[in-house]
N, C-alpha and C positions, 0 to 999 in steps of 0.2 A: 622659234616658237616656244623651245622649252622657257626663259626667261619669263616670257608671254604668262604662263602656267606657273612658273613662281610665283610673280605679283600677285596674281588673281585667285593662287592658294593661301598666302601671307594674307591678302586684304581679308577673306573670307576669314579665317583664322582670329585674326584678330578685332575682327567685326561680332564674331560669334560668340568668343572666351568669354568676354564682357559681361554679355546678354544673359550668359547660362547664369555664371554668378552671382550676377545681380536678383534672378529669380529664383535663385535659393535659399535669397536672404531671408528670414523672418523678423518681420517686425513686432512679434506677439510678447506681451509683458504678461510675467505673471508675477500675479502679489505674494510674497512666500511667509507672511509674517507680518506682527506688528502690534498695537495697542487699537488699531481702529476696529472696533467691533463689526459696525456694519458692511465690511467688506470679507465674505467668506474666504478663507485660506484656501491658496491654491486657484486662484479666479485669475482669468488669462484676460488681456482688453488690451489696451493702447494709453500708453503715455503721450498727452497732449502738454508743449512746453510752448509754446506758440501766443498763449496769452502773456503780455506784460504783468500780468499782477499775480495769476495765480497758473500752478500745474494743476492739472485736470488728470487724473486717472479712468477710463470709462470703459467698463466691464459689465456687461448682462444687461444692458439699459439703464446702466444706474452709470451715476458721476461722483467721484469722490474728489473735493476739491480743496487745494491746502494754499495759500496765502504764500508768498517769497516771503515776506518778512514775517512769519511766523516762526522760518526754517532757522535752525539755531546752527545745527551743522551736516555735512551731508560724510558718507564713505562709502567707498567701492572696495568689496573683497573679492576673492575666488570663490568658485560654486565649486565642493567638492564632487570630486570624479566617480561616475559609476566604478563598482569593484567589483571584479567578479571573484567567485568563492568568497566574498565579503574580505578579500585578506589586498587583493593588486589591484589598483589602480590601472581604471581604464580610460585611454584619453580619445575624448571622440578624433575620429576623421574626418569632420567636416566642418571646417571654420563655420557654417553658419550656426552651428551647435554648438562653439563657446561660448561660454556665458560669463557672466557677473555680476553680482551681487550688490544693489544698490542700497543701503539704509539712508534715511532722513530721518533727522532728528527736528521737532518741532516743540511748539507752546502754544497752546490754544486761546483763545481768548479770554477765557478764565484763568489763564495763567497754570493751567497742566501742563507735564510732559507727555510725549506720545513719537511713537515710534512709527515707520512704515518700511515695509524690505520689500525690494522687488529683486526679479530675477530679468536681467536681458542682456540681448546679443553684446560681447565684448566692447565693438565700435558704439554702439548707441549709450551703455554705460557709461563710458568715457565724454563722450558730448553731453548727455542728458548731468552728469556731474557739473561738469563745469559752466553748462548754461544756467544749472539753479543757482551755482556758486555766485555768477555773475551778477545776475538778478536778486541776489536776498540779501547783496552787500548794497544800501543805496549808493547810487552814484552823482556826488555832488558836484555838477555842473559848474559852480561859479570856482569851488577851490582849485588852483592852479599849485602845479608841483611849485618848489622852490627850485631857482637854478642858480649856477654859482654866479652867473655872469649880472642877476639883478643885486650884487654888492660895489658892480662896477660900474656900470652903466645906466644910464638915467634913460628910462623907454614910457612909451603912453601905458605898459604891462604894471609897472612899478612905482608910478609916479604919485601915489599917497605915502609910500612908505618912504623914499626921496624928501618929499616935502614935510612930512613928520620929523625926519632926521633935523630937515635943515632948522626946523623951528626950534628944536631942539638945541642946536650948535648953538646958536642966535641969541638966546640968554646966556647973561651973565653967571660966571664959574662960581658958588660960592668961597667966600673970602677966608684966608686961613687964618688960625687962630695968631694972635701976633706974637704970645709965649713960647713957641715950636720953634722959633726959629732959631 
């Protein structure tokens, strides 16, 4: 029976860890800075990445919304550590309370620059970086890598540049000068 009472402690165990963690997590953004005026400093909301064209910031019922291809470039720093007696560094205990530092750099439609910083959870800095990265590079569907193998092989992939070549071979060398020789 004791086995019995392992499993069923192990299951429970590992059923439970999960669950606590996950609802520790905070999702909450705060905006800590930036050039955009009408967003108060210090304004806690939700980063929406979810649209293809644009991120969504939405904070007190209002939406601040910026364009992927606006974004010129993006970075993640460290959030400096509470100190205590302003002299040592205090590092939280509880991963949901890392954080990181998002800055986006943009151009507005008038061709300004404009800054925006937020502050959030370590993991969602990290995703939230690399999905605007994603999205504010276009991504050109027809351009295909080069590989080595289309210098060898003749494929339906390659076959204008094949057939360019050949047309190419196909004329005549021009004639060498007949003094050179």
């Amino acid at each position: 029976m004791s086995a019995f009472r392992q499993v069923l402690v192990s299951s429970l165990v590992f059923a439970l860890i999960p669950a606590a963690l996950l609802s520790g997590a905070s999702t909450s953004v705060q905006y800590v800075g930036g050039t955009v005026q009408s967003i108060p400093v210090n304004s806690v909301g939700s980063l929406r990445l979810d649209d293809a064209k644009e991120l969504r910031f939405n904070y007190n019922g209002a939406v601040f919304r910026l364009p992927y291809d606006q974004i010129t470039s993006t970075e993640l720093a460290n959030v400096p550590m509470r100190r205590v007696l302003g002299k040592i560094p205090v590092p939280s205990m509880k991963p949901s309370h890392w954080k990181k530092s998002l800055s986006i750099s943009y151009k507005d439609a008038a061709g300004a620059a404009g800054t925006v910083r937020f502050e959030l959870p370590v993991t969602e800095a990290t995703s939230a970086s690399d999905t605007i990265e994603d999205r504010r590079i276009p991504q050109n569907a027809s351009a295909q890598p080069e590989w080595w193998g289309d210098r060898v092989w003749k494929t339906n992939r390659n076959r204008a540049s094949w057939e360019a070549g050949n047309t190419q071979a196909s004329q005549p060398a021009p004639a060498a000068p007949a003094g050179n020789q």
